[in-house]
C-alpha positions as CSV (number, residue, x, y, z in Angstrom):
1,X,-15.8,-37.3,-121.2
2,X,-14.3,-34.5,-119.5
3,X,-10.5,-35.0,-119.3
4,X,-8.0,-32.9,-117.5
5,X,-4.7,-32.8,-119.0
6,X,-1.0,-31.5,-117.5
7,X,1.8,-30.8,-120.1
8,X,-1.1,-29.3,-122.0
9,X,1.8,-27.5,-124.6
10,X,3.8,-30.4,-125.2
11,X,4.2,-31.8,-128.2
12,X,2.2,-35.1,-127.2
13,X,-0.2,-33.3,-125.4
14,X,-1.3,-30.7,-127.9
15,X,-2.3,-34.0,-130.3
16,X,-3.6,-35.4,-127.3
17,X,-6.1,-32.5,-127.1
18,X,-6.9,-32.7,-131.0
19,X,-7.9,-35.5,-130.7
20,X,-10.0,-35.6,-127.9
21,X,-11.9,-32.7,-129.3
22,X,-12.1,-34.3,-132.5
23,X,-14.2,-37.2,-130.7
24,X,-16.7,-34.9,-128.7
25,X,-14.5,-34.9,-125.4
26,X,-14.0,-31.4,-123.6
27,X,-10.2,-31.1,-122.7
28,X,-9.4,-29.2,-119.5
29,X,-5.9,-28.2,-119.2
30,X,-3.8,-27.5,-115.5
31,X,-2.1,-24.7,-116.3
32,X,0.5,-22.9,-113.5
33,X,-0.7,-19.0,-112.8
34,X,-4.0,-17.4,-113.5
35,X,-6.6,-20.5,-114.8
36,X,-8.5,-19.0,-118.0
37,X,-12.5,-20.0,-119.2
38,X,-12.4,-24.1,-119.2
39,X,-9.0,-24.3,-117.3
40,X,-7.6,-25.4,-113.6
41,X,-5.3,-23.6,-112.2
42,X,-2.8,-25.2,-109.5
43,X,1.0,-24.8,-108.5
44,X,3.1,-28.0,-108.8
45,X,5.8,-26.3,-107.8
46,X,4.5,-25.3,-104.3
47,X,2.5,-28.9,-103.9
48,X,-0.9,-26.9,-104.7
49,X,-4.1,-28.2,-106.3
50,X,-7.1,-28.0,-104.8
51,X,-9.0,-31.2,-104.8
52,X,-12.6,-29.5,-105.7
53,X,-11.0,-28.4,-109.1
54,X,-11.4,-31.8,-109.8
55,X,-15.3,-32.2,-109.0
56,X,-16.9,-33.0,-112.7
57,X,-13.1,-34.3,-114.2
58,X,-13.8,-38.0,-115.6
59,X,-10.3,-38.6,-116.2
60,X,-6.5,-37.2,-116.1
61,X,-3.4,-37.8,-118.0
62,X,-0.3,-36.3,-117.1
63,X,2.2,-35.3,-119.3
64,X,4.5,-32.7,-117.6
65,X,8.2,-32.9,-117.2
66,X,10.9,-31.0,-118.1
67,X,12.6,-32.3,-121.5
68,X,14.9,-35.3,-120.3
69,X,17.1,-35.0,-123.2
70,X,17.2,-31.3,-123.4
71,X,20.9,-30.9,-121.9
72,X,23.4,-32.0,-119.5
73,X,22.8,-33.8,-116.3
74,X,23.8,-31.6,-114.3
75,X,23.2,-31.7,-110.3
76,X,20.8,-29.0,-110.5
77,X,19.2,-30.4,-113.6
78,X,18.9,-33.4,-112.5
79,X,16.9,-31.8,-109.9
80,X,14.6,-30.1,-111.9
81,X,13.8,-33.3,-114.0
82,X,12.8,-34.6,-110.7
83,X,11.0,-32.4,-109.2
84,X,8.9,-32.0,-112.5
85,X,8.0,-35.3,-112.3
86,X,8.0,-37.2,-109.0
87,X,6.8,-34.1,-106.6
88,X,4.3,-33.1,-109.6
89,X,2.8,-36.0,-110.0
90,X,2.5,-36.7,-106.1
91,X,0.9,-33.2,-106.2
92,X,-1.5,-34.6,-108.6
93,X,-2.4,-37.8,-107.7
94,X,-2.9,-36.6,-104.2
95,X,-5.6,-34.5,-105.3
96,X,-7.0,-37.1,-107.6
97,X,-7.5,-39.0,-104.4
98,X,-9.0,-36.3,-102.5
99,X,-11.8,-35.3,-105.0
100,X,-15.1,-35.5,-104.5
101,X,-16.1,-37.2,-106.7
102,X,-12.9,-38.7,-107.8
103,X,-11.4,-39.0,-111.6
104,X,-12.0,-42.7,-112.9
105,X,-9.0,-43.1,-114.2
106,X,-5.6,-41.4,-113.6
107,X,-2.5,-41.9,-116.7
108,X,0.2,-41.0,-115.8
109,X,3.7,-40.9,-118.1
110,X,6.7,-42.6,-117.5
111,X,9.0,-44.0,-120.5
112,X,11.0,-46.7,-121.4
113,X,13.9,-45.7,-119.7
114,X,12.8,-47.5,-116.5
115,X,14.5,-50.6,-118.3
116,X,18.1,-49.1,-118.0
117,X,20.2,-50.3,-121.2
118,X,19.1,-54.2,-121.6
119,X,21.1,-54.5,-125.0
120,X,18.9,-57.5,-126.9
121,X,16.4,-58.6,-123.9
122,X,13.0,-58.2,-125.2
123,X,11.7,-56.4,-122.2
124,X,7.6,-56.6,-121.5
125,X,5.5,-55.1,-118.7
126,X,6.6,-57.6,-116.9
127,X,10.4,-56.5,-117.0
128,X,11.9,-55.5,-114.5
129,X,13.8,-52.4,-113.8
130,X,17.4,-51.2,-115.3
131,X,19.7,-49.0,-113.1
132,X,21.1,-45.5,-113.1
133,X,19.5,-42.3,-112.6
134,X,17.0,-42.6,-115.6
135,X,15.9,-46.0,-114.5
136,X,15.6,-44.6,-110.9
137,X,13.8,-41.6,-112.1
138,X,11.2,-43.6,-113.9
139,X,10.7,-46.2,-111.2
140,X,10.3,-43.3,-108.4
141,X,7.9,-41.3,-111.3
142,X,5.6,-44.6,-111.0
143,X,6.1,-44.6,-107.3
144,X,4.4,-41.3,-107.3
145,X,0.8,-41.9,-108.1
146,X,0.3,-44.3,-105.2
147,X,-2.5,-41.8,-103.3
148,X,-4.3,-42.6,-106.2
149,X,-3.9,-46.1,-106.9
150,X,-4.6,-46.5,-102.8
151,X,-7.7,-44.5,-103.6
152,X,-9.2,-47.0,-105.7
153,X,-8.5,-44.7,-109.4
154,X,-7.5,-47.1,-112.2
155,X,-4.1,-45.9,-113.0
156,X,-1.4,-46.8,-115.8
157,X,1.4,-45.6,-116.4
158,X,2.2,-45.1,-120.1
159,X,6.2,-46.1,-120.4
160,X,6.6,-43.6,-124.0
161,X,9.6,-44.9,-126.6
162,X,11.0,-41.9,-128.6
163,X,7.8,-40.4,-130.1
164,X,8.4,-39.7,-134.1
165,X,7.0,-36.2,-135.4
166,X,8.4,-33.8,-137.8
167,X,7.3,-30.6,-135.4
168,X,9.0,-31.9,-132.4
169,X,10.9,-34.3,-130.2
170,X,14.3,-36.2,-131.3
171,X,13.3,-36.4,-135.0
172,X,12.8,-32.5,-135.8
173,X,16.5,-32.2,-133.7
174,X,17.8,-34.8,-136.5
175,X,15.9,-34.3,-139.7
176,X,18.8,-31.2,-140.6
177,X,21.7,-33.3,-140.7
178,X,20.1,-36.1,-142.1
179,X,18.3,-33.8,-144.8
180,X,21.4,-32.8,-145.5
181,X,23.4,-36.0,-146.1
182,X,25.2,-35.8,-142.7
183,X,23.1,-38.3,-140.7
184,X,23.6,-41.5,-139.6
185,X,23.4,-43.7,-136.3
186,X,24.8,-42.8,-132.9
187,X,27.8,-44.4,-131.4
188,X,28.5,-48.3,-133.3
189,X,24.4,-48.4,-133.8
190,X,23.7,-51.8,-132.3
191,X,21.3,-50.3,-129.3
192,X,17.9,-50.9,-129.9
193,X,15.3,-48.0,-129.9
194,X,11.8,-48.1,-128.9
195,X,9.9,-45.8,-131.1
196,X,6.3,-45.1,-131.7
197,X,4.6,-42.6,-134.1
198,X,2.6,-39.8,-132.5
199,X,-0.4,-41.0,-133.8
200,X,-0.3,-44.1,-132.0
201,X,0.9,-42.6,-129.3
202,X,-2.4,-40.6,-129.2
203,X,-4.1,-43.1,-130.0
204,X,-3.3,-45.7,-127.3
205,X,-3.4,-42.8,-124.7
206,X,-7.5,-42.7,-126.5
207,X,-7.4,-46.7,-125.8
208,X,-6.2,-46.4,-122.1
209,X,-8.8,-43.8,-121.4
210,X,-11.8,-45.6,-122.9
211,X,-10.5,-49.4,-122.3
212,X,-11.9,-50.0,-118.2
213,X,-9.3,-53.4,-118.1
214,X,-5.7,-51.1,-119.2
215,X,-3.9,-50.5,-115.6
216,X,-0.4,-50.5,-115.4
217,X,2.6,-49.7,-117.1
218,X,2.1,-49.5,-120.9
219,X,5.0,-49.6,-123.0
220,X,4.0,-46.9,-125.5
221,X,6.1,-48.3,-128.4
222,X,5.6,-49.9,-131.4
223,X,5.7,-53.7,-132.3
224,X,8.8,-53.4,-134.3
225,X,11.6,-51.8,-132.0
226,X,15.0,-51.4,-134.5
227,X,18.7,-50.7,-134.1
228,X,20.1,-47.1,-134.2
229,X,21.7,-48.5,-137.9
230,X,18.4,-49.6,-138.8
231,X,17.1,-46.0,-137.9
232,X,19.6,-44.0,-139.5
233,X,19.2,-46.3,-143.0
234,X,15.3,-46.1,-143.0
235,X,15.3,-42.0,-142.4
236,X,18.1,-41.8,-144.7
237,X,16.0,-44.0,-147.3
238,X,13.1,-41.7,-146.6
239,X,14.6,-38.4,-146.9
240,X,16.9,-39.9,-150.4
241,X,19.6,-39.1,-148.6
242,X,23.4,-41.5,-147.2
243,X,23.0,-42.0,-143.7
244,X,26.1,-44.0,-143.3
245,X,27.7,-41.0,-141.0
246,X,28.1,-42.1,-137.3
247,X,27.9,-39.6,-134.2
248,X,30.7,-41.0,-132.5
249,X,30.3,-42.1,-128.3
250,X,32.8,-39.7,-127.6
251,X,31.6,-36.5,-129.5
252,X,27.8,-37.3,-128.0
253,X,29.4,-37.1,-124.3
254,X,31.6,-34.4,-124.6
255,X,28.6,-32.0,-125.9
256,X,25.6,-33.4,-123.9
257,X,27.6,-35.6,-120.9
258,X,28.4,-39.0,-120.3
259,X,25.5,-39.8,-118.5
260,X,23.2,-38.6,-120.6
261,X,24.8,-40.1,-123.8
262,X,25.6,-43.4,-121.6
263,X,21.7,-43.9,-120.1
264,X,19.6,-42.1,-123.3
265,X,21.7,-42.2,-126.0
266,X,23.9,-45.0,-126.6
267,X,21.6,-47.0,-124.2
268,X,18.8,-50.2,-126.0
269,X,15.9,-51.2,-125.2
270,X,14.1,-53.4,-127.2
271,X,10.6,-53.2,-125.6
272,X,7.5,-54.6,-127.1
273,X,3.9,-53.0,-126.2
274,X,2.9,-56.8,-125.1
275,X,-0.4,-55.0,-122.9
276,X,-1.7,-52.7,-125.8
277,X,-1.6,-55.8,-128.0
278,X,-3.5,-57.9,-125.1
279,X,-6.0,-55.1,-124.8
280,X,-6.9,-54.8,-128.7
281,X,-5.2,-52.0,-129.4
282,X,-4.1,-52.0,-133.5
283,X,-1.2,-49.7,-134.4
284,X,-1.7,-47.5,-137.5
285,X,2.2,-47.5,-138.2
286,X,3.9,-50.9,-136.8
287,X,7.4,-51.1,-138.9
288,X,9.8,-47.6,-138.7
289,X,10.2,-46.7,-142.4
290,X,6.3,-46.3,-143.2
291,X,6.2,-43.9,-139.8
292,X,8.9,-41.9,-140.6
293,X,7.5,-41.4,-144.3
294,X,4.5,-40.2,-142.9
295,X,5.9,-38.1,-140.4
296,X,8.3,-36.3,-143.0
């Protein structure tokens, strides 16, 4: 299978691609600029991708977008994770639609943020959306591969919880304090957190791709979601270390922004992957403290 692949140098993506390889599949990644030997080149930013690029693609997954939890929500950065994301992908899926002979499948990320903050509701596919501006974002990200989807391409949309590797993501931002005896869970620690390791995560991003009935939004999440106590206590058991120290609401807002703290960080969702598990997927890490052992 030839798949293309955006985001190619994220932290997802770069496993993505080692695996792929791994299994006999040639990655191509979309890179912006000058395409090298084996790559496409196209410019999101300017709505650019030629269609024939495509000719000979079996598949895409797209996994660019600037970091959502990078920094403040600013206006203008609230803009750029936009843009990133819903323009990109229409970019892409436009050109998906376009090719001659189309992609077979188009997966396209999203995360569980569409949900908004549902505090204990165990929240499916079948959910429905949360508000504010992540929850928006999310829903309009979706929205975004309809040329696609219009076009006949099986599409899904793969709805990521917080994705647990030592090397990257919200785990290498934490492991210092935590390493250190300083860790423990943010704001009172009742929200729940959908979390997956990044094997799984690769792996039912392998599934979707091989699995002809997966369309639709996939919560990319483990079976077991947890509070941000439970969190803080496994890591902390993990790493032999207290992790009994809260980051309280109001120091998280006044260094990253309310919203931001409000919608990411203080937010729950306690989402089950209800499709993977319909579709035969079979999670190699389904309860927190054996992920985070092997991630550390």
């Amino acid at each position: 299978m030839r798949v293309a692949v955006t985001g190619s140098h994220g932290l997802i993506a770069t496993a993505l691609a080692a695996r792929l390889r791994a299994d006999g599949d040639t990655v191509v990644p979309l890179v912006r600029g000058s395409a090298g030997p084996g790559e496409i080149a196209w410019d999101p930013s300017a709505g650019r991708l030629d269609p024939a690029a495509l000719a000979g693609i079996d598949a895409v997954v797209n996994l660019a977008g600037a970091g959502i939890g990078d920094r403040r929500w600013s206006a203008a950065r609230r803009a750029e994770l936009e843009s990133s994301r819903i323009a990109l992908t229409e970019t892409l899926s436009e050109a998906v639609a376009a090719a001659d002979p189309r992609p077979r499948v188009l997966l396209s990320g999203s995360a569980v943020g569409y949900y908004g903050d549902r505090g204990e509701e165990e929240l499916t596919e079948a959910s429905g959306p949360g508000s504010g501006f992540l929850a928006g974002l999310c829903r309009r990200w979706e929205g975004a591969t309809a040329a696609a989807e219009a076009a006949g391409v099986r599409v899904a949309h793969l709805r990521s919880g917080v994705v647990l590797a030592r090397h990257g993501g919200a785990l290498r931002r934490q492991l210092p304090l935590f390493r250190l005896g300083l860790g423990g869970p943010l704001g009172r620690g009742r929200q729940y957190l959908s979390w997956i390791a990044l094997e799984d995560e690769v792996g039912a991003i392998v599934h979707a791709l091989r699995t002809e009935t997966v369309r639709g939004p996939l919560n990319l999440c483990a079976p077991g979601p947890v509070t941000s106590a439970e969190f803080a206590r496994a890591l902390g058991r993990v790493l032999h270390r207290p992790a009994r120290l809260p980051a309280p609401a109001v120091a998280l807002k006044l260094v990253l922004g309310r919203e931001l703290t409000t919608e990411m960080l203080l937010a729950g969702q306690r989402a089950v992957p209800a499709a993977l598990l319909r579709e035969g997927y079979r999670f190699a890490f389904a309860e927190v403290e054996a992920a985070l052992r092997a991630a550390v």
